[in-house]
N, C-alpha and C positions, 0 to 999 in steps of 0.2 A: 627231426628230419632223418629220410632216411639215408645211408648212404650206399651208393651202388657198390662202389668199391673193394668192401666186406662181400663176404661168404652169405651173412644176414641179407644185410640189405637186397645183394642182387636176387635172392630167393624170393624177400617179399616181392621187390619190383615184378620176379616173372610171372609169382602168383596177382600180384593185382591185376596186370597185365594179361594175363589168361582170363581172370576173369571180365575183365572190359571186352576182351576182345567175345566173350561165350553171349554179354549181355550185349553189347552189340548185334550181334546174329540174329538173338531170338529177337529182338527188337524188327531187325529186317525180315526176318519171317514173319511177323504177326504183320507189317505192312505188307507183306508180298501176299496174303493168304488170299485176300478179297479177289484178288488177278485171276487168280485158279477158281472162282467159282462158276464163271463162263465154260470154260473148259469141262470143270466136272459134270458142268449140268446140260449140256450138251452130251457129255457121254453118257449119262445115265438116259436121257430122253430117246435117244439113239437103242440102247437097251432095252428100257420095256415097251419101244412101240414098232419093235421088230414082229410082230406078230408071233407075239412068243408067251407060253406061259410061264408062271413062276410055280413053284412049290415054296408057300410061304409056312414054315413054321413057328406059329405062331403059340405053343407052349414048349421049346425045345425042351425045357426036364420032363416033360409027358408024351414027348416025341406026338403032337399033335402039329399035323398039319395041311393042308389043303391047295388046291389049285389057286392061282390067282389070275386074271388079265388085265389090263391095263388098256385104257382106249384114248386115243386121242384125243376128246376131249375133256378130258377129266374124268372122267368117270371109269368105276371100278366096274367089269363084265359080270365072269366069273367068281365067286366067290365074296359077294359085295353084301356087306352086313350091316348093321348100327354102327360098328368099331370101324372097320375098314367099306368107308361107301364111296371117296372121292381121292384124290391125290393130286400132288402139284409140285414143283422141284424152284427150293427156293435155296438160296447160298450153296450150291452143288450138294444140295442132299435132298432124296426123295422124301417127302411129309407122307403121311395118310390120313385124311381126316375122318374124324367121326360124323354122323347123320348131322350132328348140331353143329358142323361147320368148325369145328376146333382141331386143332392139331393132334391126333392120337398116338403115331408111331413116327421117327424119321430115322429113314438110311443113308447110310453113304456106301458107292462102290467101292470095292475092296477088288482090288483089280488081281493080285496073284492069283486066288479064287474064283475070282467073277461073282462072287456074291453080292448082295448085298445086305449089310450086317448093321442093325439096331446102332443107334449113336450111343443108346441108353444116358440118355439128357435128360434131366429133372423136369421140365416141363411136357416131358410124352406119358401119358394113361395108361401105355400099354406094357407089356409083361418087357422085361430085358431081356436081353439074349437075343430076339428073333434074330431070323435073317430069312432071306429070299434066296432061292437056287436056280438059276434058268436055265428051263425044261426042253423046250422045240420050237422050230422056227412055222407057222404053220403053213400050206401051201396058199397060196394066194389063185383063186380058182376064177375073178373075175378079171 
């Protein structure tokens, strides 16, 4: 047993004590995560269908990269390939899917930036690193 009363004991006590209290936390964050996915996917929806292009870099070590647009409904405009043909925001992260309908890339807004930056999650095809830059807003003429 421990005892608080020593030097020992009350050290252990505030070290288990911290860490109950750290595991706790993370516990309430991993419940609280799913709340914020409305929220972020909303704001990402909001961003690429502001009639806006991106600049996706899509080999940042090769500094390749290209225009991209985004259309409301699903479908990729500018820049729409076998890899990058459709797109869809699912747990507040933008997807991209490939021709075959599969998951190829997905991002999440990074808001200090306004980027949006690869998750690089083991189940996307695509290179790590990407991220998306947004370009301009364009004038809306009708």
């Amino acid at each position: 047993m421990i005892d608080p009363s020593t030097a020992t004991g009350a050290l252990i006590l505030n070290i288990l004590a911290g860490i109950g209290l750290a595991a706790t936390l993370a516990i309430f964050s991993w419940f609280l995560g799913p709340l914020k996915w409305p929220i972020q996917s909303r704001r990402i929806r909001k961003i690429i269908l502001r009639n806006r292009g991106f600049l996706f870099f899509f080999n940042p070590e090769g500094n390749q990269k290209k225009i991209i647009t985004f259309l409301a409904n699903g479908q990729i405009d500018e820049g729409r390939n076998n890899n990058e043909n459709t797109w869809q925001i699912k747990r507040g992260r933008l997807e991209i899917l490939a021709v075959d309908g599969e998951i190829y890339s997905r991002f999440k807004y990074e808001q200090d930036t306004g980027k949006l930056i690869h998750t690089n999650d083991p189940d996307t095809r695509s290179v790590h690193g990407q991220f998306f830059v947004p370009q301009w807003e364009r004038p809306d003429y009708g």
